[in-house]
C-alpha positions as CSV (number, residue, x, y, z in Angstrom):
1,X,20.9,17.5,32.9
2,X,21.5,21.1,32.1
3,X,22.8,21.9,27.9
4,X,22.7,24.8,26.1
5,X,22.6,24.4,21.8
6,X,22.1,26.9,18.8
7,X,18.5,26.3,17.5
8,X,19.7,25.2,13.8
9,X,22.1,22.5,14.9
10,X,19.3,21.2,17.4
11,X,16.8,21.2,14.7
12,X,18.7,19.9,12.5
13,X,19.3,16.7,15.2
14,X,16.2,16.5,15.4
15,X,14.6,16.7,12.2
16,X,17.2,13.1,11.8
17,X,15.2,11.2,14.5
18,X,12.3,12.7,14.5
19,X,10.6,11.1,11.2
20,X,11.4,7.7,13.0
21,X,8.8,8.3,15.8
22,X,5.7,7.4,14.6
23,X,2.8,9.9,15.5
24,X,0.8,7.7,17.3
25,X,2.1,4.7,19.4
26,X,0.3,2.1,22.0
27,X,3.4,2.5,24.1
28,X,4.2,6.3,25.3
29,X,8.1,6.2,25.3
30,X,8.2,5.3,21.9
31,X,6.8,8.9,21.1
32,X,10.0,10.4,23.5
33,X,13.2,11.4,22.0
34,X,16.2,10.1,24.2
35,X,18.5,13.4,24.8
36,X,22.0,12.2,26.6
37,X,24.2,15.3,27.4
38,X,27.9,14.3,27.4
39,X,30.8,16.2,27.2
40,X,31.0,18.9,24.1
41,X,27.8,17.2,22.8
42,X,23.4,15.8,23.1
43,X,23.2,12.6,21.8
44,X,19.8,11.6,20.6
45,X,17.9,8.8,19.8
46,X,14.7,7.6,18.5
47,X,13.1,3.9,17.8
48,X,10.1,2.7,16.8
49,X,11.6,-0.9,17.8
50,X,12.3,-1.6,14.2
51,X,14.7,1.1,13.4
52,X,16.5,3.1,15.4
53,X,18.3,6.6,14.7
54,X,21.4,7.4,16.6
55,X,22.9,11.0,16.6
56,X,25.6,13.3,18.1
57,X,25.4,17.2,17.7
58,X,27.3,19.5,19.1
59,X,25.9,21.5,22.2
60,X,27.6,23.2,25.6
61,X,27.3,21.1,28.5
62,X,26.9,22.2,32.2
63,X,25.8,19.6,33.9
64,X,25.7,15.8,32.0
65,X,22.8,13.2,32.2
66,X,20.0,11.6,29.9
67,X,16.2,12.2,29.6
68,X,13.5,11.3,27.4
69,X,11.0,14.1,26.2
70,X,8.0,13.8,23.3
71,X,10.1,13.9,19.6
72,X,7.5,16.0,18.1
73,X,6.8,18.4,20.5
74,X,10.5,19.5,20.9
75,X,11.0,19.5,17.1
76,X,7.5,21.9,16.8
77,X,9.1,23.7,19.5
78,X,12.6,24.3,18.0
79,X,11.0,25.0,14.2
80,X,9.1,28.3,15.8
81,X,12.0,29.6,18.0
82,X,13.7,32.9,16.4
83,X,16.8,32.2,13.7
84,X,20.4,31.9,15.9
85,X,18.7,31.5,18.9
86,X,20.2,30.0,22.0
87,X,18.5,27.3,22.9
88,X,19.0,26.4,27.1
89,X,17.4,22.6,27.7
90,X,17.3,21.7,31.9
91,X,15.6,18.7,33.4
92,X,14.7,18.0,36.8
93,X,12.1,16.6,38.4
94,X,10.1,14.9,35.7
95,X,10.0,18.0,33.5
96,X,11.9,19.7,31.1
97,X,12.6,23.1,30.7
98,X,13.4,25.1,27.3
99,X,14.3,28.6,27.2
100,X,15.1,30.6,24.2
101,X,15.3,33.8,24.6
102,X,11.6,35.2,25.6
103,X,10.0,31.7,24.8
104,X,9.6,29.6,27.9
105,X,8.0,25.5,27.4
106,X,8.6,23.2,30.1
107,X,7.4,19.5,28.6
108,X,6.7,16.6,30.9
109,X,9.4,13.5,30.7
110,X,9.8,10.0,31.3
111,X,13.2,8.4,32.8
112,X,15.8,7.0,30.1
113,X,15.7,3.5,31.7
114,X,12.5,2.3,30.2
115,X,13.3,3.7,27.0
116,X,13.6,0.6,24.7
117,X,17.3,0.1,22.8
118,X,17.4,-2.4,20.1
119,X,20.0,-5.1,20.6
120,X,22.0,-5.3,17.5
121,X,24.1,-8.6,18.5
122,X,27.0,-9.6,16.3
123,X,27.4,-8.1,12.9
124,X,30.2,-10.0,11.1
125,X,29.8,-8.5,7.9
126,X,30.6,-4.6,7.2
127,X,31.8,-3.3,4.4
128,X,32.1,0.7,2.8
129,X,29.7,1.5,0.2
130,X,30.1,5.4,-1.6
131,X,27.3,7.7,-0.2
132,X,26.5,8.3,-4.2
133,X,26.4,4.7,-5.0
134,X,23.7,3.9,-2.1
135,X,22.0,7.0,-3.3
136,X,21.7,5.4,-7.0
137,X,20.4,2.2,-5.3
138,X,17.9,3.3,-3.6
139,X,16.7,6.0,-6.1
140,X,16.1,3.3,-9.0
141,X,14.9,0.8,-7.2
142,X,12.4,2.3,-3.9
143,X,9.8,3.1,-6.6
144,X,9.3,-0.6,-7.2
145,X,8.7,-1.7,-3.3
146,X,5.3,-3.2,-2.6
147,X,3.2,-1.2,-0.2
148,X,1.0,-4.6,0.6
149,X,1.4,-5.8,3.7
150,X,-0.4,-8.8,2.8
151,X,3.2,-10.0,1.1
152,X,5.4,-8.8,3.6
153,X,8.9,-9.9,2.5
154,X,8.5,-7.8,-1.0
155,X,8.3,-4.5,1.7
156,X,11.7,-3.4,0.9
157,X,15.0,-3.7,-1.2
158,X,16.6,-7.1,-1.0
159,X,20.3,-7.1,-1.1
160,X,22.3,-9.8,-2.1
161,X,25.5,-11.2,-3.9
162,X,25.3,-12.7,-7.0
163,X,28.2,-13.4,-9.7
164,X,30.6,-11.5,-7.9
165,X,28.6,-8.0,-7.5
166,X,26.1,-6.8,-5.5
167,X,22.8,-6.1,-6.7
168,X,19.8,-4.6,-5.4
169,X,16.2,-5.4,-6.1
170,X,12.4,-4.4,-5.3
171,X,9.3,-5.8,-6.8
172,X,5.7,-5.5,-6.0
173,X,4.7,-8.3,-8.6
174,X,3.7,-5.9,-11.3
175,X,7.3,-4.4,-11.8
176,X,10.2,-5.2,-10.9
177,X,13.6,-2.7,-10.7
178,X,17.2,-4.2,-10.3
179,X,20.3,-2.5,-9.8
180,X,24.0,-3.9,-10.0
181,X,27.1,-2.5,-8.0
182,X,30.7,-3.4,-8.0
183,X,31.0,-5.8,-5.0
184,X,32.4,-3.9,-1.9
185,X,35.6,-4.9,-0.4
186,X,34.6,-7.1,3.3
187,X,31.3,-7.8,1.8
188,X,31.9,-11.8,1.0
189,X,29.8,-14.3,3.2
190,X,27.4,-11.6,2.9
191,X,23.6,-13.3,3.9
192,X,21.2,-12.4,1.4
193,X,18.7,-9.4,3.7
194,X,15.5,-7.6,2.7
195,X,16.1,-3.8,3.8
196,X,12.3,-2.5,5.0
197,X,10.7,0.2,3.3
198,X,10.9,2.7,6.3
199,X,14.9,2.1,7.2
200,X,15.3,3.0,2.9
201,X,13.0,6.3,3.2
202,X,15.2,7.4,6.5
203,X,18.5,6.3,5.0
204,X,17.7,8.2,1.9
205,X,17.1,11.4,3.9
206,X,20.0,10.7,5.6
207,X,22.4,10.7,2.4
208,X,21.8,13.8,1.5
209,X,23.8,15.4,4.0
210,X,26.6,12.7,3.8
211,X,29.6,13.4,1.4
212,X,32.2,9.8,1.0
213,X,31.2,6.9,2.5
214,X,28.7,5.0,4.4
215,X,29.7,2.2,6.8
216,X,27.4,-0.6,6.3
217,X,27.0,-3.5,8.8
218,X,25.1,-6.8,8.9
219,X,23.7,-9.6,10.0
220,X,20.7,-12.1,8.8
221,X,18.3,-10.2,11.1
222,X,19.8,-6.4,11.3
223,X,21.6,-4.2,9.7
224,X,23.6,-1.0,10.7
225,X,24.4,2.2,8.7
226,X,27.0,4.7,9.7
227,X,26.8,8.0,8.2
228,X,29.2,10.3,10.2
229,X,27.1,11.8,13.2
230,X,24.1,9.6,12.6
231,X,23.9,6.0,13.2
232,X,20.9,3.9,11.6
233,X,19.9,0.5,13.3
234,X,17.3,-1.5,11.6
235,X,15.9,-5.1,12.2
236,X,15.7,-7.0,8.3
237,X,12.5,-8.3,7.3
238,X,12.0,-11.8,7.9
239,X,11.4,-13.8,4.7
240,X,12.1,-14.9,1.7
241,X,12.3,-13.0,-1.4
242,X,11.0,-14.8,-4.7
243,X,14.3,-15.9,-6.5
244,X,13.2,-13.0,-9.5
245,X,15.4,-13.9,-12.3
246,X,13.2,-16.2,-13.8
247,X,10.9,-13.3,-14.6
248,X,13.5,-10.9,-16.2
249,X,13.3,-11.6,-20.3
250,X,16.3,-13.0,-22.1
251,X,14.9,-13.8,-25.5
252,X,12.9,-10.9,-26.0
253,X,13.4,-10.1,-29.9
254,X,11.2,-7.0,-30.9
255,X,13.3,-4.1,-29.5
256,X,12.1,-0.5,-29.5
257,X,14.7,2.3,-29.2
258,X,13.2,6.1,-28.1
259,X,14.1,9.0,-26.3
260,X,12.6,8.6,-22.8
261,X,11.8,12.3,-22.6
262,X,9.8,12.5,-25.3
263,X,8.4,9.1,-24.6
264,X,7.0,10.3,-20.6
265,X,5.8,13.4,-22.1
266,X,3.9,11.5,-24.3
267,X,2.6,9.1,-22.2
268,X,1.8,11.6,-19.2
269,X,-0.2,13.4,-21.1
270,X,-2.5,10.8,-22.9
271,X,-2.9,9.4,-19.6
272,X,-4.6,12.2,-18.0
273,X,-7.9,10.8,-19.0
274,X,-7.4,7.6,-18.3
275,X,-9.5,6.2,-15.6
276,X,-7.8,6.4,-12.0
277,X,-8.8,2.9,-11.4
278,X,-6.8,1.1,-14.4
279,X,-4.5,3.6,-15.6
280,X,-3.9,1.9,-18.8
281,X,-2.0,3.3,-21.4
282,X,-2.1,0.9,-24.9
283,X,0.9,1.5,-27.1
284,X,0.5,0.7,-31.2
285,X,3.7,-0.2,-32.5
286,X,4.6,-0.1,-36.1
287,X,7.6,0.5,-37.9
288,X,9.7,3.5,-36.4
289,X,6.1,5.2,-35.4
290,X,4.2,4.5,-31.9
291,X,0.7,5.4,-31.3
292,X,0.1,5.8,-27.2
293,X,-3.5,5.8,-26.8
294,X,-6.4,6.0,-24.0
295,X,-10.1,5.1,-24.2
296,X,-11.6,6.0,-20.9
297,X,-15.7,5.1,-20.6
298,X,-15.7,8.1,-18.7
299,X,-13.7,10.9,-19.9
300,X,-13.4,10.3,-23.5
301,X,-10.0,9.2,-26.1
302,X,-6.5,10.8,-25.9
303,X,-3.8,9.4,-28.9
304,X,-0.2,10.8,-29.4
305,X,2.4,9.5,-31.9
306,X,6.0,9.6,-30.6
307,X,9.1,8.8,-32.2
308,X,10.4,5.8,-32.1
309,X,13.5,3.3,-33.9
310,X,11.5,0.2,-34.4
311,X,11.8,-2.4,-36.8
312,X,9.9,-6.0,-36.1
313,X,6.3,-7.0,-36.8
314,X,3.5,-4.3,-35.9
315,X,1.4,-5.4,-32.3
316,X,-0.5,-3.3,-29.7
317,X,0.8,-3.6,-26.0
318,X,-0.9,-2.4,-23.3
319,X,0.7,-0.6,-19.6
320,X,0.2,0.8,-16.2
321,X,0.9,4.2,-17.3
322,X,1.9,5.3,-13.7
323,X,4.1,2.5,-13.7
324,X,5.7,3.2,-16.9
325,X,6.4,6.4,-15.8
326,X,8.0,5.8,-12.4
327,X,10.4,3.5,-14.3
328,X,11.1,6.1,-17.8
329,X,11.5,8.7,-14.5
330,X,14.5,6.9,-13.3
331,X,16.2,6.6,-17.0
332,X,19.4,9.4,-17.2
333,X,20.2,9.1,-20.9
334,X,19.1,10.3,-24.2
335,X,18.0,6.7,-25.3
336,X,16.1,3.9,-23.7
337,X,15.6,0.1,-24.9
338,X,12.3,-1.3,-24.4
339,X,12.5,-5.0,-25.3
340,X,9.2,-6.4,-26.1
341,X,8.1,-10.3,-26.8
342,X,3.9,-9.8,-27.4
343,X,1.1,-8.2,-25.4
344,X,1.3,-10.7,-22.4
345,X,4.6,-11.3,-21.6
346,X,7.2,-8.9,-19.5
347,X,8.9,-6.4,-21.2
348,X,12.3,-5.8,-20.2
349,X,13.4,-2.0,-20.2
350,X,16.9,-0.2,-20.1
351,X,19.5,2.2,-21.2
352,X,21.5,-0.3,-22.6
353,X,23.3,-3.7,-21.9
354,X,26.1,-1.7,-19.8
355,X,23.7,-0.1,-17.7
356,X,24.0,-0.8,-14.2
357,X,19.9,-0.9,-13.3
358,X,17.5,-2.9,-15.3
359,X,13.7,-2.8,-15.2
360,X,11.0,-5.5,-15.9
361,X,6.8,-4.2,-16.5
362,X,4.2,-6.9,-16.7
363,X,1.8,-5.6,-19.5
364,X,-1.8,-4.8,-19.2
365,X,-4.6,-6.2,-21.1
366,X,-6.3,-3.0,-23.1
């Protein structure tokens, strides 16, 4: 194969698959980015066998065929070459050949044919979703995904129709974020999926540089994102995700109205002294006045009163004050509704009852 590119649009190819390729792999081709020069255009692709990353950029092709060369290598290689260079990529003979202008690399290869595709199968559901609404999904809910492996079916966001919408959900036992969407046109039949946590950090990345829509297709075991140029393939995790409804609080009655600035500010900096272990942030309510407070063994006390609209019976309440603020982080308005029940059961928190994303906290004893 023979192509010649313009360093951004190769670098900007490659900065899409090369964040699938994990840095160090058992198997070597799993390290090697797929180049395919067509007509007009390189074609890349990268897998880890879980996800896989199509995409097309434009580049001037002399002589077509496909080759697979180390992802992070050629990425390193195109970052350091001169702005508007020219970049000229030839392989023969089990190596590969760059040349921009003075720079000279020539990287060893291995043939295309062992290079592992993943076999997507039927996908009979695919609907459109806006590139702004997945954006919003994943944005209020990511924070929430578990990170232990142990439980491996709460490592992602778990789609799924419900009452005519489609909402999106991520829990790691201790919080729990949900987010509602009007229910996309093709989407009915839709098998409930668990999106892994990897496929939602690439897509996110990915949706930057996508304005409109994003094709989504699925089955129970993969799903398939389209997003112009770039195609994301990614096997669904396997499991069953705990039916989370019963945990979010219906009839909780003490309700606490406050600006969520304020509030974070507040809370962020009581809780530098807490103790990295626990983290635990107690909040004092009484009426239209809470007291945030820390008592670490180690560092010492921190209290702040912030301004609050509350009118029940006075009780302390104790949180995760990381968690807290991941979840008063994702709030956009100018007031948020905590309700509250007592100092061991979950407390529900949102913008208000229209709001389209909802977030339970399990409190901490203090």
């Amino acid at each position: 194969m023979k192509a010649t590119i313009e360093r951004a649009t190769l670098l900007k190819g490659l900065s899409h698959v090369q964040s699938v390729v994990e840095r160090r792999n058992t198997i070597p081709i799993l390290s090697n980015v797929l180049i395919e020069a067509v007509e007009g255009s390189l074609r890349l692709m990268a897998t880890d066998l879980d996800l896989q990353i199509n995409d097309s950029v434009p580049a001037a092709v002399d002589q077509q065929g496909s080759i697979t060369v180390s992802a992070h290598t050629l990425f390193d290689i195109a970052r350091k070459l001169p702005e508007g260079a020219q970049v000229s990529l030839s392989a023969a003979d089990g190596r590969m050949a760059i040349v921009a202008g003075r720079a000279r690399f020539s990287l060893g290869t291995l043939p295309r044919d062992d290079f592992p595709v993943i076999a997507e199968g039927e996908l009979p559901t695919s609907f459109e979703l806006p590139a702004e609404t997945l954006k919003q999904i994943i944005d209020k809910t990511r924070f929430a995904i578990s990170t232990e492996e142990t439980r491996y079916y709460l490592n992602g966001i778990f789609l799924h129709l419900s009452d005519d919408v489609l909402k999106a959900a991520a829990t790691d036992g201790h919080r729990l974020a949900r987010v509602t969407v009007a229910k996309p046109e093709g989407s009915d039949g839709m098998p409930d999926v668990i999106v892994p946590r990897k496929c939602i950090a690439e897509l996110r990345k990915l949706l930057d540089e996508v304005d409109g829509s994003v094709g989504v297709s699925l089955s129970s075991t993969k799903i398939r994102f389209d997003l112009g140029s770039a195609i994301l393939t990614s096997k669904l995790i396997d499991g069953t995700f705990p039916d989370y409804s019963r945990v979010i609080p219906t009839a909780n009655d003490k309700i606490l109205k406050l600006d969520p600035k304020s509030f974070m500010e507040g809370v962020d900096r009581v809780s530098t002294i807490a103790t990295e272990k626990t983290r635990a942030v107690k909040m004092g309510l009484d009426r239209d006045r809470i007291t945030l407070s820390v008592t670490s063994p180690e560092n010492g006390t921190a209290a702040e009163e912030v301004p609050g609209d509350y009118t029940s019976a006075p009780f302390e309440i104790g949180f995760n004050s990381r968690y807290l603020l991941d979840i008063l982080g994702q709030i956009d308005s100018d007031l948020v509704e905590v309700h509250l029940a007592d100092a061991a059961a979950p407390t529900l928190i949102r913008e208000n009852d229209k709001s389209p994303a909802l977030y339970v906290l399990m409190p901490m004893r203090v």
